[in-house]
N, C-alpha and C positions, 0 to 999 in steps of 0.2 A: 469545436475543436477540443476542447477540456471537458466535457464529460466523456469521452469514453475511459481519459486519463482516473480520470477520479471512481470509475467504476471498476476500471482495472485495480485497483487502490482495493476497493470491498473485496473485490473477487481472492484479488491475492493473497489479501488478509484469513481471508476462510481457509484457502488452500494452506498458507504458512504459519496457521496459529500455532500458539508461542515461540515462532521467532523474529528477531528482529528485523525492522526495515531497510538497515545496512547489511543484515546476513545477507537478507536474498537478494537484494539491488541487484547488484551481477545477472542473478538467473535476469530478473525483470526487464531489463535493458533489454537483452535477448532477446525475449518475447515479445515486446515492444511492436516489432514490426507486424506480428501477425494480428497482436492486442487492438491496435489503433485503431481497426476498421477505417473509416473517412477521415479520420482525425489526418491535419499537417502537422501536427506539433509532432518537432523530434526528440529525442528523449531526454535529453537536456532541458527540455522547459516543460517535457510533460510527467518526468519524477518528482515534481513538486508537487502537481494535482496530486498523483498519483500518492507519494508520503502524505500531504495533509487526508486525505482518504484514511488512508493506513492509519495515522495516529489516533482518529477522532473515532473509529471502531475498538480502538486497542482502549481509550480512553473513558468510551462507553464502555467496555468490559471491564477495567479495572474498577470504575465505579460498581458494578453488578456483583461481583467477587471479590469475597476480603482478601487482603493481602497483595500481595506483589505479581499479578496474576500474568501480567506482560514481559516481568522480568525487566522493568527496566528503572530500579531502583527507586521509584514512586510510590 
């Protein structure tokens, strides 16, 4: 049930690099239903996979690039 969450997480991250995980929430939610494939989880418990996803690519990157590259004051 949670990895597709958690893929969606990579995917989205590539599509909305440099911005934040709360900008796009809204779109994500959205797409949610088409995202999930098999996945039961509703979006409410699968925005979690989905941000911890998010953060740990953003986290990877900011290690990779000096500076603030995520924008999120780190």
């Amino acid at each position: 049930d949670y990895s597709p969450a958690y893929r969606y997480g990579v995917d989205s991250y590539s599509r909305h690099q440099g911005r934040s995980f709360d900008d796009v929430e809204p779109d994500l939610s959205r797409d949610w239903g088409t995202a999930r494939g098999k996945s039961s989880l509703e979006w409410d418990r699968a925005k979690h996979a989905t941000r911890d996803a998010w953060q740990r690519l953003s986290d990877n990157v900011e290690r990779a690039v000096p500076g603030d590259s995520d924008r999120d004051g780190r």
